[in-house]
N, C-alpha and C positions, 0 to 999 in steps of 0.2 A: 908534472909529467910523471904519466907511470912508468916504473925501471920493474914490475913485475914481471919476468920472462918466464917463469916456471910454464905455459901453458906453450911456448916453445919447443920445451925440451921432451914433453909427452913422448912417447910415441905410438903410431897412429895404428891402431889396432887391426891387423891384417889378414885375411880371410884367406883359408886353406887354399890350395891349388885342387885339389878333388873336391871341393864345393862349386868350385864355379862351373859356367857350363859349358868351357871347354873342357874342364877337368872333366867330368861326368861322361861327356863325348871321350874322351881317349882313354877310362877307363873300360866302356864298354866295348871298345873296339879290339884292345888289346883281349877281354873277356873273349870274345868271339874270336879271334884269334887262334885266343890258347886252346878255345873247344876243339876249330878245327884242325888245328895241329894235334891234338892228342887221338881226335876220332879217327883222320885219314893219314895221318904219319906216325900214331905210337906204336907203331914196330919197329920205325926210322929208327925213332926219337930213344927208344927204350936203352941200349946200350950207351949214349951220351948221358942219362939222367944225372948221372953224376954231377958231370962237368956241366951240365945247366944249372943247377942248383950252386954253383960255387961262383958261376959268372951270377947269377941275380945277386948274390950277395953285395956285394958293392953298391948296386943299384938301393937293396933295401937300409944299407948304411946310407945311404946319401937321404934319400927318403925321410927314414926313421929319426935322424937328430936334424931337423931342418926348422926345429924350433929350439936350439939351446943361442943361450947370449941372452934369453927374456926371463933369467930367475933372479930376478927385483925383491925378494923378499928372503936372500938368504945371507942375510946380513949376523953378524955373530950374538947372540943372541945371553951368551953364558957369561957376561962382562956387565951386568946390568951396574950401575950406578949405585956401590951397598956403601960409601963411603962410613965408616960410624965411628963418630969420639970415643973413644974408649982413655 
């Protein structure tokens, strides 16, 4: 009987949210969006810029680290094994 589970425990390598082709689609849409918002509203819009720029923020935090928990390779590295008779 094999007891090898290690190919259990992988985990299964997962493909961006703006790769796929929803993604692509509701990039583009927000892109068009923003055009027409800035072409027929940036006069509106001009006086908020601020407080636009301070709400996306969260949005680009949630975004920006939605790969952390996958750094597998930082293990301590300054402990190697120097045992020596002396």
């Amino acid at each position: 009987m094999d007891q090898n589970h290690e190919h259990y425990h992988r985990p299964e390598p997962k493909e961006k949210w703006w790769k796929t082709p929803n993604g692509i689609v509701i990039i583009f849409f927000f892109l068009a969006l923003g055009y027409f918002l800035i072409t027929e509203h940036g006069a509106h819009m001009l006086p908020y810029l601020p407080w636009i720029i301070l709400l996306i923020c969260p949005f680009m935090h949630f975004f920006m680290h939605g790969s952390h928990g996958e750094h597998g390779g930082h293990q301590d590295h300054n402990h190697s094994n120097t045992d020596k008779d002396e």
